[in-house]
C-alpha positions as CSV (number, residue, x, y, z in Angstrom):
1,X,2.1,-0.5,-17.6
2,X,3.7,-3.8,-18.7
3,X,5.3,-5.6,-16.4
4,X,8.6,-5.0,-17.3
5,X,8.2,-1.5,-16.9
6,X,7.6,-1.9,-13.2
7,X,9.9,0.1,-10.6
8,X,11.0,-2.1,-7.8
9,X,11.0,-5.7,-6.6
10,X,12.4,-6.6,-10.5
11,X,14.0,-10.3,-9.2
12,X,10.0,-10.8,-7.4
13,X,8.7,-10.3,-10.2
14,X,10.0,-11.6,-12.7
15,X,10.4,-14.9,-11.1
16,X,7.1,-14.9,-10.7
17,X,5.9,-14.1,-14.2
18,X,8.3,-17.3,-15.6
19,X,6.6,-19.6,-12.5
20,X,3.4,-17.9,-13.7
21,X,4.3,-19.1,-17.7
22,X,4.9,-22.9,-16.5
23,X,3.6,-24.2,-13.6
24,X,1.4,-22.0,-11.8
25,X,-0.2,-22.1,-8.1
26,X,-3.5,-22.3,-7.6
27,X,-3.3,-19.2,-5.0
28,X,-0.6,-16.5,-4.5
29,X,-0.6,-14.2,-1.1
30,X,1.3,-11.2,-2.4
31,X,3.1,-9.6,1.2
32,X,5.1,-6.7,1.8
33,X,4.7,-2.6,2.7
34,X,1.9,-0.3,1.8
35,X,2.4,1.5,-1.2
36,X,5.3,-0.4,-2.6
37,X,3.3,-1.4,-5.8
38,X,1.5,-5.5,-5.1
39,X,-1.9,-5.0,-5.9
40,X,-0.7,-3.2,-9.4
41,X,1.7,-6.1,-9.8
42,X,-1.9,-8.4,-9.3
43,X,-3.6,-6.2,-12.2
44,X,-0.9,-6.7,-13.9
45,X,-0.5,-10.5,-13.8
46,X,-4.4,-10.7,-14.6
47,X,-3.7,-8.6,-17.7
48,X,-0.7,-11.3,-18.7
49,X,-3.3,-14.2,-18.3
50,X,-6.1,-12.9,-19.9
51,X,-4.5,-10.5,-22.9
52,X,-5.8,-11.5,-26.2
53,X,-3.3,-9.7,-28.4
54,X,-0.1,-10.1,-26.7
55,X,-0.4,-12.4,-23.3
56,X,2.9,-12.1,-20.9
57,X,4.4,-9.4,-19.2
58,X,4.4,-7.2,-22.6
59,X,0.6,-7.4,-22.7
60,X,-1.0,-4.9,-24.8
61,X,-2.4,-2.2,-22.1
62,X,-1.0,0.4,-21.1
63,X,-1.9,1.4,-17.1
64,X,-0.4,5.2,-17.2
65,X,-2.0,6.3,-20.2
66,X,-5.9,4.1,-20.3
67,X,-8.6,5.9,-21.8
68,X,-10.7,3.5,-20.3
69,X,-9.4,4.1,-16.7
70,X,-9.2,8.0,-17.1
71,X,-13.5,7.3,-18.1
72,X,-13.4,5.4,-15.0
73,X,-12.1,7.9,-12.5
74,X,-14.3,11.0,-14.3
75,X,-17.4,8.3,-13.6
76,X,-16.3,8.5,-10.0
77,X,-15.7,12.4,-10.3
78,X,-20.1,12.5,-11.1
79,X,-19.7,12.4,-14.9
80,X,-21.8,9.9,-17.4
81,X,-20.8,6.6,-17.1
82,X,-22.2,5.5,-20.9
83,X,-20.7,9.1,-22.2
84,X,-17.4,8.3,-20.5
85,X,-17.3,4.5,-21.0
86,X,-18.0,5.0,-24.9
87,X,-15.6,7.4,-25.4
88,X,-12.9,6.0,-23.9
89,X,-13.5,2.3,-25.5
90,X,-13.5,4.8,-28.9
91,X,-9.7,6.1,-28.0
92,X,-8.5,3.0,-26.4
93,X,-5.9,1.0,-28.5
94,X,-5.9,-2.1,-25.9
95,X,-7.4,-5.7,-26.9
96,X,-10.7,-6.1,-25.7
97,X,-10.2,-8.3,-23.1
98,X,-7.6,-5.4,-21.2
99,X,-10.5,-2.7,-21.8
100,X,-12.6,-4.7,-20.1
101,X,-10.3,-5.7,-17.2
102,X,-9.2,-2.3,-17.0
103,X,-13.1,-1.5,-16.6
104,X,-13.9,-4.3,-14.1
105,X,-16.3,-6.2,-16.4
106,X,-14.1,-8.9,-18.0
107,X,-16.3,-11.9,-17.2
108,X,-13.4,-13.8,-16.1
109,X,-12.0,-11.5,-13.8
110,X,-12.9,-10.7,-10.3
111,X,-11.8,-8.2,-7.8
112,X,-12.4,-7.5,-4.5
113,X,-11.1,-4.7,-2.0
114,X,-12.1,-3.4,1.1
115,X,-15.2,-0.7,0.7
116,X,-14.7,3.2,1.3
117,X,-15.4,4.1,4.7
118,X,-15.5,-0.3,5.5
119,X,-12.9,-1.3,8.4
120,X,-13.0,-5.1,6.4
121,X,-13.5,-6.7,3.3
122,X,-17.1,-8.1,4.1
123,X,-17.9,-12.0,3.8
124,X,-20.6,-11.1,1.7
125,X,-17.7,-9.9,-1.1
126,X,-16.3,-12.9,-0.5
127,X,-19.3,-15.6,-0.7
128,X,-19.6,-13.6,-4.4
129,X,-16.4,-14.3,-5.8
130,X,-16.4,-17.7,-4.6
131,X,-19.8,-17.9,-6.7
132,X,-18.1,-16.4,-9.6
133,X,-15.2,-18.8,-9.1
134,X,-17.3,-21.8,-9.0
135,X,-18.2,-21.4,-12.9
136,X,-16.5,-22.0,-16.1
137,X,-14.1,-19.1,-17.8
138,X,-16.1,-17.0,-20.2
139,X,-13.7,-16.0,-22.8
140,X,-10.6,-18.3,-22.5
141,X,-8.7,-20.8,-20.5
142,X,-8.8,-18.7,-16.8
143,X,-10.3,-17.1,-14.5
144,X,-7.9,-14.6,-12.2
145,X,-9.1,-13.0,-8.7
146,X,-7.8,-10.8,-7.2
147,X,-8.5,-9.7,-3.3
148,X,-7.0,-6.9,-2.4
149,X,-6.7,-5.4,1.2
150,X,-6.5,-9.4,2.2
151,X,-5.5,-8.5,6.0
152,X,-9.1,-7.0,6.7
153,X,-10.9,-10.0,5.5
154,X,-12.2,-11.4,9.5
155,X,-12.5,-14.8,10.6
156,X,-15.9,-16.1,9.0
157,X,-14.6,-14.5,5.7
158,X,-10.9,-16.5,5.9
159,X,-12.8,-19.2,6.9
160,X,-15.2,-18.7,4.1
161,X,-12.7,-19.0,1.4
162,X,-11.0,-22.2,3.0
163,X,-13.0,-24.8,1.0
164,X,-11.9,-22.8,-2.6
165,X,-8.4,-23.0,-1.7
166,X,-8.3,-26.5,-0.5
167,X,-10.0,-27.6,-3.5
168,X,-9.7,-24.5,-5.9
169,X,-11.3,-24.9,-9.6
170,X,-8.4,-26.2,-11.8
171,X,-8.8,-23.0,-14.1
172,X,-8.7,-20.1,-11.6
173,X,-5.4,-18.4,-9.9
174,X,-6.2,-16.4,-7.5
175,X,-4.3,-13.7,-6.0
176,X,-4.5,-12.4,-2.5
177,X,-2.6,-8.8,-1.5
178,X,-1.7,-7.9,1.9
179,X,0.6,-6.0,4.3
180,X,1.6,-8.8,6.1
181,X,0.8,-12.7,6.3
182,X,0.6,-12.7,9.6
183,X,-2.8,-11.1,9.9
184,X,-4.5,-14.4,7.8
185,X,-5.0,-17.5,9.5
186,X,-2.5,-20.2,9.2
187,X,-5.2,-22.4,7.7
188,X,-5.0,-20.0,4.9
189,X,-1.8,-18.8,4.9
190,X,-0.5,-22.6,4.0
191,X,-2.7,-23.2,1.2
192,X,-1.1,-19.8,-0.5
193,X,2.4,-19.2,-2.1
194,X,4.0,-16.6,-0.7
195,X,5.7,-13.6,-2.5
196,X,7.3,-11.4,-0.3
197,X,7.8,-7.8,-1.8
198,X,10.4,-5.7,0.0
199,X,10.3,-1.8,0.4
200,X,11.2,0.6,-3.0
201,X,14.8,2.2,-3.2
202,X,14.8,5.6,-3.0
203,X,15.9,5.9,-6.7
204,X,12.8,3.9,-7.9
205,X,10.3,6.2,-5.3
206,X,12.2,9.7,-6.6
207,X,11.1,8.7,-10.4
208,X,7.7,7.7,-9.5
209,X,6.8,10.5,-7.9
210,X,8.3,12.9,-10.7
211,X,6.6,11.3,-13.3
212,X,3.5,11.0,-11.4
213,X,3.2,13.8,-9.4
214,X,5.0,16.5,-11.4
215,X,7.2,17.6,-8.8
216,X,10.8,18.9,-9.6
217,X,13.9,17.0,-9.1
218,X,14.8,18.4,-5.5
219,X,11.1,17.7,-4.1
220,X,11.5,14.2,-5.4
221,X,14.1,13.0,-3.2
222,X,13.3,15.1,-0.2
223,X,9.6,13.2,-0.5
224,X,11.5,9.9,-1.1
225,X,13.6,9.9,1.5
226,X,10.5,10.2,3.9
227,X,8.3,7.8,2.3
228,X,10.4,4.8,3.6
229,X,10.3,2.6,1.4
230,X,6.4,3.7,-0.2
231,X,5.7,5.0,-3.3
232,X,2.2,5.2,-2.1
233,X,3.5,6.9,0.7
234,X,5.4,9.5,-0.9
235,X,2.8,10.2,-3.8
236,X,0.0,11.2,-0.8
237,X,3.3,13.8,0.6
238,X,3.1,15.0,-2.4
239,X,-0.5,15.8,-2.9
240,X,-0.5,17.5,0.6
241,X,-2.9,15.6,1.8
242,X,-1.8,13.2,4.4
243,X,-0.2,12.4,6.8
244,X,-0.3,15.5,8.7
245,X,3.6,15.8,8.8
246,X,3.0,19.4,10.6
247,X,0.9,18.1,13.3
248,X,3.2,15.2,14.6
249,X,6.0,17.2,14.6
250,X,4.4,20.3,16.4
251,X,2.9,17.2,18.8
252,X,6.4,16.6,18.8
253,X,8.0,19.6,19.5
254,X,5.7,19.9,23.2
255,X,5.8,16.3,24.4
256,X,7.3,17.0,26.9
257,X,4.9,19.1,29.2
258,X,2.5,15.7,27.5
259,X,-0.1,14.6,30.6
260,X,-1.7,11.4,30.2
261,X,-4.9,13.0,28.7
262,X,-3.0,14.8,26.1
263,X,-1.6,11.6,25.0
264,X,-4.7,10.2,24.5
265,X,-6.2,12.6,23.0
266,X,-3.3,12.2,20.2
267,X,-3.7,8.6,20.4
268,X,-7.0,8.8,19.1
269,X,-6.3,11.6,17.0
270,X,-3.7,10.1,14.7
271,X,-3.4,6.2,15.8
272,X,-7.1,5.3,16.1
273,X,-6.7,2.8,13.5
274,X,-4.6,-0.1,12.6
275,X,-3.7,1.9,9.1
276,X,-3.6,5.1,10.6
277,X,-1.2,3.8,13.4
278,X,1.3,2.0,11.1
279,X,1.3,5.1,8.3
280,X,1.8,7.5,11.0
281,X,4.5,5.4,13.5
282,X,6.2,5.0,9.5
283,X,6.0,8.9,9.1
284,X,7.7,9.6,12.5
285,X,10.5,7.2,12.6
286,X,11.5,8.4,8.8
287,X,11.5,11.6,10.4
288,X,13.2,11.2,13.8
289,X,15.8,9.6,11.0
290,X,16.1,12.4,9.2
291,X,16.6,14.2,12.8
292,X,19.0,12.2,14.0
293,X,21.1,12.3,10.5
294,X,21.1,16.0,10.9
295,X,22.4,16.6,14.6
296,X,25.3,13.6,13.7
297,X,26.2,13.8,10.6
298,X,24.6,17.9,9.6
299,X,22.5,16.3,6.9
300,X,20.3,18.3,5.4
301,X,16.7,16.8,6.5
302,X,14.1,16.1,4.0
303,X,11.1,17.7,4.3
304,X,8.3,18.2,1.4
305,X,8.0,21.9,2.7
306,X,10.6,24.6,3.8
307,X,8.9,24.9,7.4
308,X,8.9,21.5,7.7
309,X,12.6,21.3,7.4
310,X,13.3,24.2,9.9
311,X,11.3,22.8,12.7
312,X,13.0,19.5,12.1
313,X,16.6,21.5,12.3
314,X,15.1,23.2,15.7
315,X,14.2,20.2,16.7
316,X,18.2,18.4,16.0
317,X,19.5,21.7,18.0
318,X,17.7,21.2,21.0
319,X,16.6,17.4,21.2
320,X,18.9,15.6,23.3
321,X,21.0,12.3,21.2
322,X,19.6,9.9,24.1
323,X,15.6,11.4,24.1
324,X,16.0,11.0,19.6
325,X,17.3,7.3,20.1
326,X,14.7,6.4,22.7
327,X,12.0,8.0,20.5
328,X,12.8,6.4,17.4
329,X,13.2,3.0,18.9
330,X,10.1,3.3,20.6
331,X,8.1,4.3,17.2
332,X,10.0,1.4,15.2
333,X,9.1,-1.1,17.9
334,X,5.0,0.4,18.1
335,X,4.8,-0.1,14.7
336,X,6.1,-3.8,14.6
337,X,3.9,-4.2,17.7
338,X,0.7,-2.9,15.7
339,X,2.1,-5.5,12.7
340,X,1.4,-8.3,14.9
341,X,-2.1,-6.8,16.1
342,X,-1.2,-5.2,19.0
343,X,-4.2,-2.1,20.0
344,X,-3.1,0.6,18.4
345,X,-4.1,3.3,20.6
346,X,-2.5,1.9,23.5
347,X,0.7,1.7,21.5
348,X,0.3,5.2,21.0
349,X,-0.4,6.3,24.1
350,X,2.4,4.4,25.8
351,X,5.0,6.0,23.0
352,X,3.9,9.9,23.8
353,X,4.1,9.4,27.5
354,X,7.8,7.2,26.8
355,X,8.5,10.7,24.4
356,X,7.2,12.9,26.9
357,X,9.6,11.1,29.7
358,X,12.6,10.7,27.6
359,X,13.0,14.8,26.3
360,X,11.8,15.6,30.4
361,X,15.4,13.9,31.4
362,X,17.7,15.5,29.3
């Protein structure tokens, strides 16, 4: 969608669109929470530079409703790519220069994202766009990049990329999204401008997820209140498919007869990754929230199913105040701890066996 139909971070953005109109940097590092909406905000600043009908923030394309995009996702799904390419370009009402952006073959702008089943964005991704970079603009006065998943990208690939920022080309702006800056090497990290993006309100997450996801009013906010802070987050509760809400809490609910191996065992169940770890640490401090809210206060908890919510009420009857603060403050400080690199499964395995100890004294 346009810009200015956006939910969340409106004072972000829209600073950066009139920056973006006069004097723009050579480099942005867009920062802030999984989910929250960056790397659409990065589509959607390429489509404001390269528009041909109507260039800003009112650009001609709309995201929810693409033909082109919709042919791009039924490619993906094992349809024709020609059948579904041609017939969407026939329906689409978008300048050329959006179709083709919103098909990822505008010749002057480049994308990059960490691979399906990849752990990084690979140097070799990166060596290509700097290639790309190093040319002329095809159709106009720019080139825009975007590299998405920026935090994966390892040491040879920051490295890599050092020369283009230190001397970028004057007609390329370049955007890099990430979870958090720290994660890039300072060498990089001061030849970017930063734009911090802070966590959605739950007002702005409970309309996403009912236009998007076609849930009813009620569902909305229960799955909004859980996603901290994520649309992303709270669109995947929706769809059922992750995280495995169930399973913590039922991990939960026996921690404390935990043994060291059983700790690990979850520790490499659910935290073996970085991303894993921090959406899953997320998931259960939302939750011990919700928990806590219920035993103090009798609020009733969110939960995207009904047997979710009455194992979190069993769980506020007979969960001690003292093992629910020590939990919670153990999965808020893991998940800052995995923010700044720590090993995940060791963070894991340390917060069962504090869970485990904490419910064993009351």
């Amino acid at each position: 969608m346009p810009l200015d139909g956006v939910r969340g971070n409106r004072e972000t953005i829209e600073r950066l669109n009139a920056e973006l109109l006069s004097r723009p940097s050579h480099a942005y590092l867009l920062a802030g929470p999984r989910g929250v909406g960056k790397a659409m905000v990065a589509r959607g600043f390429a489509h404001a530079l390269l528009c041909e009908r109507t260039p800003g923030p009112g650009f001609c394309c709309r995201v929810e409703n693409c033909p082109v995009r919709e042919a791009g996702k039924s490619t993906r799904r094992g349809r024709g790519p020609e059948r579904a390419g041609a017939a969407a370009a026939a329906r689409c009402e978008c300048c050329a220069s959006c179709v083709q952006i919103a098909a990822g073959v505008h010749p002057d702008f480049i994308a990059i994202a960490r691979a399906e089943g990849r752990s990084e964005v690979l140097i070799e991704q990166v060596r290509e766009l700097i290639a790309r970079l190093g040319t002329r603009p095809s159709r106009g006065a720019r080139r825009v990049a975007i590299i998405d998943d920026a935090e994966t990208l390892g040491i040879p690939a920051q490295n890599a990329l050092l020369k283009t920022l230190e001397e970028p080309p004057g007609h390329t702006i370049i955007f890099m999204v990430a979870e958090s800056e720290r994660a890039l090497l300072d060498t990089v990290r001061s030849r970017l401008r930063l734009v911090r993006f802070a966590p959605l309100e739950v007002g702005d997450i409970e309309a996403i997820v009912a236009a998007r996801a076609g849930v009813d009013a009620e569902r909305a906010a229960a799955l909004a209140r859980l996603a901290r802070g994520s649309a992303g987050r709270a669109l995947k509760l929706a769809g059922g498919t992750e995280p495995p809400i169930a399973d913590l809490l039922n991990a939960l609910g026996g921690a404390r007869r935990l043994d060291f191996a059983q700790a690990q065992a979850l520790a490499q169940e659910f935290f073996a990754s970085r991303e894993q770890a921090a959406e899953n640490f997320e998931l259960i401090a939302r939750v011990l929230e919700e928990i806590l809210c219920l035993k103090l206060m009798r609020t009733p908890p969110a939960a995207a199913a009904p047997e979710i919510a009455e194992t979190m009420t069993k769980m506020a009857e007979t969960f001690a105040l003292d093992a629910l603060l020590v939990s919670l403050k153990g999965a808020v400080e893991a998940s800052a701890a995995i923010d700044e690199m720590a090993n995940p499964r060791m963070q894991a395995e340390q917060w069962w066996m504090t869970v485990r100890d904490a419910l064993g004294s009351q």
